[in-house]
N, C-alpha and C positions, 0 to 999 in steps of 0.2 A: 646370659646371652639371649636377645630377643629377634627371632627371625619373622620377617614377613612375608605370605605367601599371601598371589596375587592372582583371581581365577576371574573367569568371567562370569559366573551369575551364581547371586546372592544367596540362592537355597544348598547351591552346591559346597558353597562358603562354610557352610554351618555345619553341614555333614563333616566337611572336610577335618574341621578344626577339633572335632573330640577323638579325630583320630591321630592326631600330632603330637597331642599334650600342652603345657601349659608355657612351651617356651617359644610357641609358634602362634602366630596371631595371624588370619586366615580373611583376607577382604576380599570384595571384587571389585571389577571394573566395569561390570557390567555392560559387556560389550564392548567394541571399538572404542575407544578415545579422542582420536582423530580420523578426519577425511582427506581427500584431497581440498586442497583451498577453492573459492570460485570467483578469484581474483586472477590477475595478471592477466596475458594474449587469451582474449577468447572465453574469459573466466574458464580454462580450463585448470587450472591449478599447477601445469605442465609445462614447461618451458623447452618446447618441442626442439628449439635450434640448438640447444644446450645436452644434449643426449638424452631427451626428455625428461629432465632433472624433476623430480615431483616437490611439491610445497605442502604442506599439509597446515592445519588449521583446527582450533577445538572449538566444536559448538559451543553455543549458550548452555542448553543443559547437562554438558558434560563438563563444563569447567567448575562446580562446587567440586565433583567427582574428585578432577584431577586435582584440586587444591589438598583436597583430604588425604590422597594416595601420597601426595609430596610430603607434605607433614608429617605421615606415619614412616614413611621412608628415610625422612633422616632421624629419628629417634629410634630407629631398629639397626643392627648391626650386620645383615646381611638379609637381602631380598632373592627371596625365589618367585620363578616367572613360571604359572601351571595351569597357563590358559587348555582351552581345547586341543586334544593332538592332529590336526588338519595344519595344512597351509593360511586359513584361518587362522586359525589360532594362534599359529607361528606370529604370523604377521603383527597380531594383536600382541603378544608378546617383544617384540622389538621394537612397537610404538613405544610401549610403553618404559621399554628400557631405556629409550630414547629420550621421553618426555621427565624420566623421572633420574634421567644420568647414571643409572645403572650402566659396570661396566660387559659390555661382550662377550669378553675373552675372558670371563669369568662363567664357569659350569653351573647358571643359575637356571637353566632351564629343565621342568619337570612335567615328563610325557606318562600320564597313565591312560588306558584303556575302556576303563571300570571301576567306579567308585564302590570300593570295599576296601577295609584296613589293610589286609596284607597285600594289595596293588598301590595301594598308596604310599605305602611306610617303604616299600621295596623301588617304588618312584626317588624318593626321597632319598634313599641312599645311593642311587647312581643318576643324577643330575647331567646336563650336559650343555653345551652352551647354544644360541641360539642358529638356526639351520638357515642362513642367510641366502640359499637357493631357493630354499623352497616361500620368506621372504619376498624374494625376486621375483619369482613368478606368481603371488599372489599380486604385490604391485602393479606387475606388467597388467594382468587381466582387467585391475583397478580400471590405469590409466587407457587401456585398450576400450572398457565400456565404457568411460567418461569421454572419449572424443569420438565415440562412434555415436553415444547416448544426445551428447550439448549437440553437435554439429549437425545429424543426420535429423535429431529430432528438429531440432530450430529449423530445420528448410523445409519440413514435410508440416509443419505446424501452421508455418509462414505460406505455403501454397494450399495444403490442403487439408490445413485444421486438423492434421492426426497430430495427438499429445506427444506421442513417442515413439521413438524407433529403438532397437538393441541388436547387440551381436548373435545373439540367443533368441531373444524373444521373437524379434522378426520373422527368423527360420520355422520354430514354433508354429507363429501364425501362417505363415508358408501351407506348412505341412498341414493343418486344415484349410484353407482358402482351397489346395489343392485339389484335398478330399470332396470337400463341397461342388467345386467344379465336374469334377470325375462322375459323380453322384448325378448333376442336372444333364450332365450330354448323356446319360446312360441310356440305351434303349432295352427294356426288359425282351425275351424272348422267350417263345413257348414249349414248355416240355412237358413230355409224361412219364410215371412212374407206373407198374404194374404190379399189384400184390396179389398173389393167391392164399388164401383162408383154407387152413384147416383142422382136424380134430383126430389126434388119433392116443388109443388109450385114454380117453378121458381129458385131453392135454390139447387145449387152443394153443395152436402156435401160428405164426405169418413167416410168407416167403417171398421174399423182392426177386423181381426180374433183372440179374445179373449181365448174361450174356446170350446176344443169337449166332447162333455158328460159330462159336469159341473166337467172338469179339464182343469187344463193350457195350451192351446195350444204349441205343441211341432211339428215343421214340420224341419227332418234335411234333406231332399233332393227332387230335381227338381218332382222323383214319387208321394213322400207323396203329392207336391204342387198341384202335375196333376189331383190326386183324388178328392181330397178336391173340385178345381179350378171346374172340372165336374160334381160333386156332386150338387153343389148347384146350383139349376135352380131356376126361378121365380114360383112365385113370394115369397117375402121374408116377415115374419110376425115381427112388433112393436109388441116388448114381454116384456118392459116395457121402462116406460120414467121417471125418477124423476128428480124433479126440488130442489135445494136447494139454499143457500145465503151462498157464500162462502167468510171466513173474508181470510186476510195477513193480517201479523201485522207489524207495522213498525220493522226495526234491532235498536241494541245498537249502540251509540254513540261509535268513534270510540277509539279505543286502537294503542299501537305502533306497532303491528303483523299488525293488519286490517290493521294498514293508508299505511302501506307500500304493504298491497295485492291489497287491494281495487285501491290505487295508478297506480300501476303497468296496471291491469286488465282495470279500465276505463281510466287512463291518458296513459298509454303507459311509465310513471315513472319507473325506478327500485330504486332499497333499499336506495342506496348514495345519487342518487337526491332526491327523497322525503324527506330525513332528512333530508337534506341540507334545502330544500325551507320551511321546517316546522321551524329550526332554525331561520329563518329569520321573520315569522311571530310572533315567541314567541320573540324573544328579541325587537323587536318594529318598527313599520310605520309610518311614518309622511302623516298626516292625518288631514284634518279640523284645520287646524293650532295646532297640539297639535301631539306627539310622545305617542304612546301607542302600547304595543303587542296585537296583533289580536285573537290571540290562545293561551290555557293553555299548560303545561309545556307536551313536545309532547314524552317522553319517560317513558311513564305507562302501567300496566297491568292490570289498573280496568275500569269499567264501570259505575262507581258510579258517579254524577253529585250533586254540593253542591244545598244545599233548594235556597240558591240565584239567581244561573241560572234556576231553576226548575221552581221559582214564575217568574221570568221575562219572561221567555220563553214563557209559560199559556197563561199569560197577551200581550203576542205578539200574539200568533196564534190565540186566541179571537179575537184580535181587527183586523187581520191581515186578517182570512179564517172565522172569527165565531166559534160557539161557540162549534158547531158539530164537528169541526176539534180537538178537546181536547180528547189526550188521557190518559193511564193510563202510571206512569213510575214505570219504570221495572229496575234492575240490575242484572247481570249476576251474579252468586256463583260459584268459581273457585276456588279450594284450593290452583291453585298452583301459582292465582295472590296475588302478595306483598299488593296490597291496600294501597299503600302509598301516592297518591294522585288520584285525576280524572279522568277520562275521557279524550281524546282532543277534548276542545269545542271551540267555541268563547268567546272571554273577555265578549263580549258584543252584546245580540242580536239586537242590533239597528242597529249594523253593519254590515248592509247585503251584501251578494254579490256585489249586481248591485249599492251602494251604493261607494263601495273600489276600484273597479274597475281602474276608473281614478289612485289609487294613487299604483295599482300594477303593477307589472310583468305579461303578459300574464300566465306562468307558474305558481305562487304565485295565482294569482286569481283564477284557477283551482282546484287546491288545498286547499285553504280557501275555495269555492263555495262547495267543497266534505265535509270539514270538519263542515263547519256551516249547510249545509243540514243533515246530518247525525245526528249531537247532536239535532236539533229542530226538527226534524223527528223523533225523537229517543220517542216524548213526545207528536207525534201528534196521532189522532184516524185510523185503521184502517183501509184500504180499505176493499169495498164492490163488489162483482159482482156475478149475475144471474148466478147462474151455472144449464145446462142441462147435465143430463146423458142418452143416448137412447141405448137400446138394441136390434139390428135387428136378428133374428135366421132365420136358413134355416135348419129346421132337427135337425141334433145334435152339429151343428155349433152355434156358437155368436160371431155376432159383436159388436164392442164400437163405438161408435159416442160420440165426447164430445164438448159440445159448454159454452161457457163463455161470458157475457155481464159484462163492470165496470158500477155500477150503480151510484157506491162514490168512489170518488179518494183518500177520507184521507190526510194519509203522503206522497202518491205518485206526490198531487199537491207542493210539495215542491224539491222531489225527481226523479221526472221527467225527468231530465237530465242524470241520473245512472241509472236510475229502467223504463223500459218499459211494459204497459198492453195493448197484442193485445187481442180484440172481434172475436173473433171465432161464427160465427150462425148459428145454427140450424132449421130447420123448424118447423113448428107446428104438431108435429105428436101425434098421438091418440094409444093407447096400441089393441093390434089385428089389427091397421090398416095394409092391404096388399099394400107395396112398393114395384117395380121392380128395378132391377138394372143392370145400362147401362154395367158394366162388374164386372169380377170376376179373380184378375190376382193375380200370386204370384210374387215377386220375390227373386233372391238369397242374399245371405250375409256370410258373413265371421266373426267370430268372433275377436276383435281388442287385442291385445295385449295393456298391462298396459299403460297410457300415459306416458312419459317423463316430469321431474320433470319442470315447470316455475320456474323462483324467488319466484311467489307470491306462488304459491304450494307449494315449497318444503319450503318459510318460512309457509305457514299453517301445514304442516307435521313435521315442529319442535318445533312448539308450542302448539301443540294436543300432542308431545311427551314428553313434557319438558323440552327438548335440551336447552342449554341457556337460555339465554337473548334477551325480544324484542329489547332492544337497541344494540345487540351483531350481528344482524341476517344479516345487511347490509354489516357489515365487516369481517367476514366469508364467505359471498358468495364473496364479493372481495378476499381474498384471495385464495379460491381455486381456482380461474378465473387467476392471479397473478402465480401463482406457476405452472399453467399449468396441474393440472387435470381436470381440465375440460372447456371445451367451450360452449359459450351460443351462438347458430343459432337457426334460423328459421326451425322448424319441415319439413316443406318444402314450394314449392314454392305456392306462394301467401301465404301463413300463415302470421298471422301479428305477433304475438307472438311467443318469442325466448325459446327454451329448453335447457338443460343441457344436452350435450353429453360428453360422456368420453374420455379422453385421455390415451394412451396406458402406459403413467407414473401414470395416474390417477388410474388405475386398478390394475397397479405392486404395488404402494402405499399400499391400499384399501388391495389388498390381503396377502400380509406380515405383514401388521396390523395385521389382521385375525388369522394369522399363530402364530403369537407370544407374541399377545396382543389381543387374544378376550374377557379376564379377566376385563379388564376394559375400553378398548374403544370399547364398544356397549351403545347401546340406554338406556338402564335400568340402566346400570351403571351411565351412566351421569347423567340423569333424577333423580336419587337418589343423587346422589353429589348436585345436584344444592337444591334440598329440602335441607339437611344435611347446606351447606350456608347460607340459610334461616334460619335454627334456630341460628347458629352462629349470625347473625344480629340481632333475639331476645333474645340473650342471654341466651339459651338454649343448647347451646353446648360451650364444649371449643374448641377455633380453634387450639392449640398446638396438641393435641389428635387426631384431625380430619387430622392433617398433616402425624401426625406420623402412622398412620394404614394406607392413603395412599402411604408413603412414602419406607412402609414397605413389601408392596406389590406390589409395582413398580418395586425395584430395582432387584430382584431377576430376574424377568419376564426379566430388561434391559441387566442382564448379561448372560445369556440363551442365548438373540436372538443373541448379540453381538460373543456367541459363534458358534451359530450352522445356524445363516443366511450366504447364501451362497450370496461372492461377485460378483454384475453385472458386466461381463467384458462389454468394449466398442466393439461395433457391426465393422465390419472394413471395406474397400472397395476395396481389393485386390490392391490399388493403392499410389503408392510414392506422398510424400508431395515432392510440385516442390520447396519447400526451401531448403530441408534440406537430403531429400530421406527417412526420418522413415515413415511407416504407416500413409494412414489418415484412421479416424474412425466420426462415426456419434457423436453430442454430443447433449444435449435438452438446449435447450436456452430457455430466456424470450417467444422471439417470435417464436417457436417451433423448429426443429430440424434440422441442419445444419450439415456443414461435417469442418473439423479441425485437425491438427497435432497431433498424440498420444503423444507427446513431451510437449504436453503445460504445464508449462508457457514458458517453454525453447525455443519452436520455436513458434510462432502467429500465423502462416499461416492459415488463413478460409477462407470456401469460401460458399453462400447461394447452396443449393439443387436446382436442374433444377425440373421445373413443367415440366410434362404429354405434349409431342410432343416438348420442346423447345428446338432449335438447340445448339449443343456443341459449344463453341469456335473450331476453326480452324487454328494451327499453323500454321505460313506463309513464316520460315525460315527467315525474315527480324528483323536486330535487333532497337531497339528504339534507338532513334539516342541523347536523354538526360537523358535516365540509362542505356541503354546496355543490357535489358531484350527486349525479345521475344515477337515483337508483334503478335495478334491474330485475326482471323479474327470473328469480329465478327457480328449480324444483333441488328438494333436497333428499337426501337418499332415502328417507322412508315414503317419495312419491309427492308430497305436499308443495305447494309453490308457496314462496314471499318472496318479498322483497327485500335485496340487499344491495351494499351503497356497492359501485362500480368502483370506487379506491380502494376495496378491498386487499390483499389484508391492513391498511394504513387506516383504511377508516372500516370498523366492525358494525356499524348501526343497521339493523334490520328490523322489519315493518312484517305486520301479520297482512294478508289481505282478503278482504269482506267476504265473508263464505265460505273463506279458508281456514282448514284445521290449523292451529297456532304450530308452526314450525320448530322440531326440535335441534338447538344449534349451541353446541357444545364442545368445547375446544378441550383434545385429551392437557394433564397436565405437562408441563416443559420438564425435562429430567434437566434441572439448572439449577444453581444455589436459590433465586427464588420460585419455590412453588406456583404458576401462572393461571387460572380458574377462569374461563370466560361460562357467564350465567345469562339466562334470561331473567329482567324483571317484572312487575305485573303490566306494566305498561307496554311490554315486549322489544324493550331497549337492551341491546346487550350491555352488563359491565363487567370490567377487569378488577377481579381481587386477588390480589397477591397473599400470597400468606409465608411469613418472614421464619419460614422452617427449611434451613438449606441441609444439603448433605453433611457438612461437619456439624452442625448442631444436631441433627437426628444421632450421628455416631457416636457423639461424647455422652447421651442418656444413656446411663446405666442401669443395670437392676435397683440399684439403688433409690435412684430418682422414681424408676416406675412404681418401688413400692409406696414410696412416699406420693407421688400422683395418689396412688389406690386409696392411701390412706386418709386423705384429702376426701376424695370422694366419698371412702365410706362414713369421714364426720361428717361431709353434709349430709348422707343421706339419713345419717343418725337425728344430728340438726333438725332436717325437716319430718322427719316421725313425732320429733320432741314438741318442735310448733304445733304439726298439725294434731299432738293430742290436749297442748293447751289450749288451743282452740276451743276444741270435742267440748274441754269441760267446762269452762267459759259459757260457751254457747246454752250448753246445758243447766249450767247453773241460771244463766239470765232468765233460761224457759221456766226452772223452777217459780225463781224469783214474782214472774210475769203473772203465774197459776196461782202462788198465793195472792197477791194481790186481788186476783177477778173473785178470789174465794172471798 
């Protein structure tokens, strides 16, 4: 009996199948199969009057796929469905049962957590059939972004040139456009801060000005500072000191929001790579002679850790740190996590960091080292340290002084590489004891305006909101990075970390949303949709229903704006396109905003925007002597001028000019099956050599061939030894020859 099992991605494939054995034959699908279609009303794929009946459709490169899955499917006696355990993956599971006539009501579905033998084999024996709610509401989301996606985007494209709009993403961009705003009305305000300086027993410590008259210290200018600063003369009285044992407690093992904050903040990761390098530790590593995944299944939203890992765990950090290191475990209560599986932990605590090491990726290793510290930390005891509070007064004045010893590391001896505890020290001071101090300074400050959002922020800001999905958070910030509202720099210089600043498309966006769609692309709205999906997946809502009241109050809002938003005209530049003589005008490209023929597609002419000081081309009245266009004169980055033709890049011929150091212009090569070389030649003509070495032919040279190349080489270089010593003797004998003669 031959059974087939059916995952989505290829590496996970392979792991899978030497854990099955020999009667199990293990493919994937690599992904979805089918979309919705982009045919029918509206190419939405949806037949909205129909109770939004969906159509689906198989790409071009997915149909070898699906021919293969079909072929192996009817030669096999029963198929198992073991796509990802998500709604996802459901989904992907049903397509596929669908497309490949598998039946339903048949227990062919297999849900693991974590690719290791005994999670899989133990999968394998309780199968179960496909979860058509939860199904349903991946659909529903489907067809929810494809009519808010095709519709909302075609009208903003159509008026004001933004590519796209989303249910998600919009809000997203919301919530920086916001920030940004917040940020520019900000007015800073002046305050000051007072520290007295002193030294006692040998022991520099500082003390902040707290409070005047047993209220908040409040100083907003350089006078208040100058009073205060005069005011307190020595000596200054210890007006109390308490000592306490201050615990931290370890954090929660991590979730898909944290691995991708936390990522970010201590690896320097954003959203895409970390999920990338998390995929690769969940579907499996070869290791100790055996392939196993490292990590449980890394797109969740609980915190919950099975009794399994919990007792093993224990039983590590016992034998591991003792017995003291044992803490209590904890789970976070979130209503608005799904709880459909774990935590991201390790398979296996035996697999430690400094253990895997050898068999990782620098990258991979960091990340496994974040993600296994984190879950075993998550259950270790907390830290301990000596906390001192000192109160210095002068009058109606108090200072703080605050010192901290660790006296127990806990979970920090494991977390120590994320989590830093500096010892701050205090003296030994006595309450009435009189201390003097070496000074009494204030200084000024400025109140900061909101910070600008990071990835890792602004995905925390969307998941305290309940914007999306944690597995949704990586590819929403790529797209509005994509589409050009917004850019991620460096706050400024030296900062190591990048912020989201706006794009002037970004804000046009942002605010005609606003204008016309504040009804439902806000934060609450979405935040409540995404609950309303939730019940859909438990079967607690119908998703027909849940279509039709949004659907119903969409369209109205779309034919509104469609009426009364006013078209962006193109910005223009007082100047003739040299093609054609109509208008150029600026346009917003992938890579930001260029200048181009108001004609297009009719005329192509573009041409990039000059940076801040860079010299204009310089017509030179010479015409190019191989199209007959105008060359120009121009400078090239090492500072040098020539001339080059004005139909550049269509036509490449450039000219040295008289007095001019000979211009170096040199085109890197095309990464293309043909290699592409642009040269100067002596005459200072550039030419095109191709050299007919594509990427599959470099791949197929094997060692083999190389050594055969070398061998090659080294007969000629033998060859030519052997010439040039018959030569040697040749030459020599003629001279003999020549000598007897004159004798």
């Amino acid at each position: 009996m031959k059974n087939l099992v059916i995952v989505e991605s290829p590496s996970k494939s392979k792991t899978i199948e030497k854990y099955l054995g020999e009667n199990f034959e293990v493919v994937s699908s690599k992904g979805h199969i089918r979309d919705l279609a982009t045919r029918g009303k509206g190419g939405l794929g949806v037949d909205v009057d129909n109770n939004f009946e969906a159509t689906y459709s198989v790409s071009r490169e997915k149909a070898p796929t699906l021919k293969e899955l079909k072929a192996k499917a009817k030669k096999c006696d029963f198929v198992y469905l073991a796509t990802d355990p998500d709604r996802e993956g459901e989904a992907i599971s049903w397509h596929l049962a669908d497309a490949l006539g598998v039946d339903l009501s048949e227990n062919n579905r297999v849900v693991f957590n974590e690719i290791t033998k005994d999670a899989v084999v133990n999968a394998f024996k309780n199968p179960r059939t496909v979860d058509m709610d939860l199904v349903k509401s991946q659909e529903t989301r489907r067809i929810l972004d494809r009519i808010i996606g095709f519709k909302l985007s075609k009208l903003l494209y159509t008026k004001i040139k933004s590519k796209s709009a989303g249910r998600v993403q919009s809000v997203a961009l919301k919530l920086i456009v916001d920030r940004e705003k917040e940020i520019k009305a900000f007015i800073p305000e002046e305050y000051w801060t007072i520290e007295a300086k002193f030294n006692e027993e040998n022991m520099a410590f500082n003390a902040s000005l707290n409070k005047i008259d047993n209220k908040k210290a409040v100083v907003n200018n350089e006078e208040e500072s100058n009073i205060i600063t005069n005011s307190c003369t020595n000596p200054f009285i210890v007006s109390s000191v308490k000592k306490s044992v201050r615990k931290k407690d370890s954090k929660m093992p991590l979730i898909t929001s944290t691995l991708q904050q936390e990522a970010s903040t201590k690896l320097g990761f954003n959203p895409k790579r970390t999920m990338s390098i998390a995929q690769r530790l969940y579907e499996g590593v070869t290791h100790s002679g055996k392939t196993e995944g490292l990590i449980t299944y890394m797109r969740t939203d609980s915190t919950r850790l099975s009794n399994v890992f919990i007792e093993s765990a224990r039983e590590f950090i016992k034998g591991e740190f003792g017995e003291d290191y044992l803490g209590v475990y904890k789970v976070k209560k979130d209503n608005n996590a799904q709880d459909a599986h774990e935590a991201v932990r390790p398979t296996s605590v035996e697999n430690t960091p400094e253990l895997m090491e050898k068999y990782l990726t620098p990258e991979q290793n960091k990340l496994y080292k974040l993600i296994y510290s984190r879950a075993v930390g998550s259950l270790m005891a907390s830290s301990k340290s000596n906390a001192v509070a000192i109160i210095v007064s002068n009058g109606i004045y108090d200072y703080n002084a605050n010192g901290s010893q660790l006296v127990f590391d806990g979970y920090l001896k494991l977390m120590k590489d994320f989590e830093s505890s500096k010892d701050t020290f205090l003296p030994d001071l006595k309450e009435q004891q009189q201390i003097n101090a070496l000074s009494v300074l204030g200084t000024q400050h400025f109140t900061e305006p909101p910070s600008r959002f990071s990835e890792a922020r602004l995905i925390k800001q969307m998941e305290e909101e309940g914007i999306g999905r944690p597995s949704t958070y990586a590819s929403i910030i790529e797209t509005i990075c994509v589409r050009n509202y917004v850019t991620l720099d460096k706050a400024s210089e030296g900062s190591k970390n990048k912020v989201f600043f706006t794009t002037e498309q970004g804000v046009l966006t942002c605010d005609k949303l606003d204008e016309f769609f504040n009804t439902i692309i806000n934060v609450k709205y979405t935040a409540n949709m995404e609950n309303e999906l939730d019940l859909i997946a438990e079967g607690q809502m119908n998703n027909v229903t849940f279509l039709r009241t949004f659907y119903d109050n969409f369209i109205p809002l779309l034919e509104n704006a469609d009426e009364k938003m006013e078209k962006k005209e193109l910005e223009k530049l007082n100047e003739p396109c040299p093609e054609c003589g109509a208008d150029l005008v600026y346009r917003q490209g992938r890579f930001g905003k260029f200048i181009s023929c108001i004609t297009y597609p009719e005329c192509k002419f573009t041409r990039k925007i000059l940076k801040e000081n860079q010299e204009v081309p310089e017509p030179s009245g010479i015409m190019c002597p191989e199209c007959n266009s105008e060359l120009l004169k121009r400078k090239s980055r090492y500072g040098n001028y020539f001339l080059g033709c004005s139909n550049f890049p269509k036509c490449r011929h450039i000219e040295n000019i008289e007095g001019e150091k000979k211009p170096s212009f040199k085109k890197k090569a095309k990464k293309s099956d043909d290699t592409t070389t642009d040269v100067v030649d002596e005459n200072n003509t550039e030419k095109v050599v191709k050299k007919k070495a594509t990427k599959k032919t470099a791949a197929k040279k094997t060692a083999t061939k190389k050594t055969a190349t070398k061998k090659v080489a080294e007969k000629k270089t033998t060859a030519k030894k052997e010439t040039t010593t018959k030569k040697t003797v040749a030459k020599k004998a003629t001279t003999k020859k020549a000598s007897v003669k004159e004798k």
